[in-house]
N, C-alpha and C positions, 0 to 999 in steps of 0.2 A: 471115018471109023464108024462103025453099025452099031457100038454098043454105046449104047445109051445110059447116061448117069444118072444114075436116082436119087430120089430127093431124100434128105435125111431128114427127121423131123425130132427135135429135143422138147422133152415139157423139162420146165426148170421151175422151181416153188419156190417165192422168195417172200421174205417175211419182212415186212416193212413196221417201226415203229413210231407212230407220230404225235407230238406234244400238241396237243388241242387246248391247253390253257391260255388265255388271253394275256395278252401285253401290253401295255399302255404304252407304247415308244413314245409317246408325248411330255409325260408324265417331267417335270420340270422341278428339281429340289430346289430350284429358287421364286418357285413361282410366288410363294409369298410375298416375297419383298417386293415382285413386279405389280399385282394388286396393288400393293401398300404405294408404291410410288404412285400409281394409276391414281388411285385415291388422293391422295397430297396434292395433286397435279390437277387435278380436277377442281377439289374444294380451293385451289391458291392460299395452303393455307400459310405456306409461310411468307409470300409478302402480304396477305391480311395479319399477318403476327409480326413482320415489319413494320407496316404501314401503323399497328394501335401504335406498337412502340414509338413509333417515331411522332405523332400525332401527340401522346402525352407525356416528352421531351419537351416537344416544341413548346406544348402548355406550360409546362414548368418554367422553362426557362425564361419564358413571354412573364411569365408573373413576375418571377425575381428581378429580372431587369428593367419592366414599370415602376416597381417597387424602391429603386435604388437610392437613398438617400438625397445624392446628390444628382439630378439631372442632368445629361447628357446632351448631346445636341440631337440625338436620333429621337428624343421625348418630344421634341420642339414642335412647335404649331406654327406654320404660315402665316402671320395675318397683315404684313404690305412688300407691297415690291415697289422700287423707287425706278426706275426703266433706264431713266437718263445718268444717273447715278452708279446702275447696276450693281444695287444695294437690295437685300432682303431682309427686311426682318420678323425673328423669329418668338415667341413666348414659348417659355420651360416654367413646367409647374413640377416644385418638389412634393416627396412625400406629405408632408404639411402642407398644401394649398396655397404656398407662398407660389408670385409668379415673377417673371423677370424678361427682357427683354435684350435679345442679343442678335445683332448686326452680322450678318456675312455680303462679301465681295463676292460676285460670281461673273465668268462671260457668257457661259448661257447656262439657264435653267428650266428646266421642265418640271412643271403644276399639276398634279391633279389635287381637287381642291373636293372635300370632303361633301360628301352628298347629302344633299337637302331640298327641300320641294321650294317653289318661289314662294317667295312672301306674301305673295296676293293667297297661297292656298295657307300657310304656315300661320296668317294673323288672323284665317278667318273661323267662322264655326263648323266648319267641316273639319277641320283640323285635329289629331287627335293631340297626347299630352308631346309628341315628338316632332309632331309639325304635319303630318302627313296626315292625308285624305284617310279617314276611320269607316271600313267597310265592314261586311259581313265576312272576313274569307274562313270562318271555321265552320259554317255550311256551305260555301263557297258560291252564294248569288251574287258576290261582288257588290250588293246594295248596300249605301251609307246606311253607318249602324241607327242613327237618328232620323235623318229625312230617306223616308219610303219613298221620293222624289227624284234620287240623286243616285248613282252610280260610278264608277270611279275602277278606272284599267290603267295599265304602267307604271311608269317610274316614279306616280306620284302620288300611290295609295299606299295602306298599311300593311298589305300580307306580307307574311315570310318568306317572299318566293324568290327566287334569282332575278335580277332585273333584266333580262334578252329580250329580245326581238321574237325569240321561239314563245317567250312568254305572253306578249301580249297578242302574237298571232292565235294563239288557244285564247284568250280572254275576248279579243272583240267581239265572235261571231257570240261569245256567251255573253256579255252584255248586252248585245243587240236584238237577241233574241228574249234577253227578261226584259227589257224596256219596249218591246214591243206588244208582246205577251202582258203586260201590264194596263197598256194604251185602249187595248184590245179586250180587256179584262177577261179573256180565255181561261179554259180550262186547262191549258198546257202545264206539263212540269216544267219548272223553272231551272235552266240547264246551269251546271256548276265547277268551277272551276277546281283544280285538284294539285293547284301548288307548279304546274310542269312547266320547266325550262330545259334548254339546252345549249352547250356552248362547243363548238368544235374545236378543239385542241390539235393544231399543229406540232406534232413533234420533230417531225423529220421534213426534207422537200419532200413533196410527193405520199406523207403519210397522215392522217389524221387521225386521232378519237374524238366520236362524237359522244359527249359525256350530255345522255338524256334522264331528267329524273324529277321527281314532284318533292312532296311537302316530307320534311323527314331525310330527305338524303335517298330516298327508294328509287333504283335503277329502272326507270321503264322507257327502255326501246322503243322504235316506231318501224325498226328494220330486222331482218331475217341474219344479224351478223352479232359476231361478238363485241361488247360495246367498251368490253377490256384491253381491246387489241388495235392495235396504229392498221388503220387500211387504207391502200392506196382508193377503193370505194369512194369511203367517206370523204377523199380529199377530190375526186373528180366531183360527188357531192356540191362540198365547199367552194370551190373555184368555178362549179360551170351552172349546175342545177341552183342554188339559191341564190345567187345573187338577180336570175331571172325570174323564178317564182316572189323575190320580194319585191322588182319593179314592175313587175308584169299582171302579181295577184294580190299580193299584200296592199302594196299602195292604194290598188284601183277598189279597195274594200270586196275582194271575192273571198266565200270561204274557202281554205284548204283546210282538209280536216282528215285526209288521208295520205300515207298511212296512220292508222291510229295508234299512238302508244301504247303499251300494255306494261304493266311491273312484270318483272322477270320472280318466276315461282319458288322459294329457297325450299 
C-alpha cells in the first residue's frame, strides 16, 4: 500500500504533586529503653548491686556466727593431729575467751594450716608486731622500715598484697634494682612496687578469668581483653604460656615486665 501513516504527535500536561518533607523511617519509640539497657549493660550495674549485697550478707552473717555464744565445731582451730590414731584435735574459743579441746575421728583429712612467716623471721627484729618482715610498701621501695640494709619480697613481708607468684614476679626485678642502685649509690629513681597480683580463675574446662589488680582491690589489666569475662585466651594463657615463662624466665632470674599492667579508667 502507497499510503503512508503519519505520525500523531499528543502534548499532555500532567501535574504531579510531591511531599518534600523528611521522615525519619528510623525513628524508634523504644529507643529509650534500648539506650537504657545499653547503659545498665555496660556499667554491670546490677551484678555490682548484687555482688555489694551479697558481700555485706556475707559480712553480717560472718559476724553473728563468730559471735555465737556457744561454739561450734566450724569456730574450731587445728592444733594436733595423732596420724596413727587418726585423731584430730581441735580448740574452740567462746564468746568469753574460755577455750576447750575437742577430739574428732577422721579417715582422711586435708590441712591447710593458717599462714605465718618462719620463726627464724617471726622472733627476729626484722619482724614486725604480726610476725612478718616490716617494709616500706606505702611508698612501695620494698625496704625494711628500720635497717636501710635489708629488703624483703613474698610471702614473707608485711604489705597488703595478694601472695602469687604474679606478685613477686613484679617485686624482684624492683628489689633488685633498689639494692643495686643502693651499692652503686646512683642517682637512679628508686623503682616501686604498687600492690599487683594476679590469680587465674578457672571457671569452666577450657575458660579462665584472669583477675589482675594492685593495692585497693583496683582492676589493672596487663591484656587487651575484658578481665570480667571467662576466656578461652586466658585459659590457653594458663595451661600453655605460664607455666613456661615461670620455668624458663622467672626461675632463671630474667625480667618479664611486659605486658605492663595498667588500671582500667572508671
Amino acid at each position: 500500500m502507497g499510503d503512508k501513516m503519519s505520525e500523531q504527535t499528543k502534548k499532555v500536561n500532567l501535574e504531579l504533586e510531591i511531599d518534600t518533607s523528611l521522615v525519619d523511617s528510623s525513628k524508634n519509640r523504644y529507643q529509650g529503653l534500648i539506650d537504657l539497657a545499653h547503659a545498665v549493660d555496660q556499667w554491670r550495674i546490677f551484678p555490682r548491686l548484687f555482688l555489694s549485697v551479697y558481700i555485706y550478707l556475707l559480712y553480717k552473717v560472718t559476724i553473728w556466727f563468730m559471735n555465737l555464744p556457744t561454739p561450734t565445731f566450724e569456730q574450731s582451730g587445728l592444733i594436733s593431729i595423732d596420724g596413727e590414731a587418726k585423731k584430730a584435735v581441735f580448740k574452740q574459743t567462746d564468746a568469753d575467751g574460755n577455750t576447750s579441746e575437742v577430739t574428732k575421728k577422721f579417715d582422711f583429712i586435708h590441712v591447710t594450716p593458717p599462714q605465718s612467716s618462719p620463726d627464724f623471721i617471726k622472733n627476729s627484729p626484722l619482724a614486725d608486731d604480726a610476725g612478718w618482715v616490716d617494709v616500706d610498701h606505702a611508698e612501695g621501695t620494698l625496704r625494711h622500715t628500720k635497717y636501710e640494709n635489708i629488703y624483703s619480697l613474698g610471702d614473707v613481708m608485711n604489705a597488703p598484697n595478694a601472695k602469687t607468684g604474679a606478685a613477686v614476679r613484679k617485686q624482684a626485678p624492683i628489689v633488685a634494682h633498689n639494692i643495686i642502685k643502693d651499692i652503686n649509690k646512683s642517682n637512679e629513681a628508686y623503682r616501686l612496687y604498687d600492690g599487683y597480683g594476679a590469680c587465674p580463675l578457672t571457671v569452666a574446662y577450657g575458660k579462665v578469668m584472669l583477675a589482675e589488680f594492685c593495692y585497693g582491690g583496683k582492676v589493672t589489666p596487663s591484656f587487651p581483653f575484658d578481665p570480667t569475662k571467662p576466656s578461652s585466651i586466658y585459659w590457653q594463657l594458663k595451661s600453655k604460656l605460664f607455666p613456661y615463662l615461670q620455668w624458663n624466665v622467672m626461675f632463671k632470674g630474667k625480667e618479664w615486665s611486659k605486658p605492663a599492667h595498667k588500671a582500667i579508667e572508671k
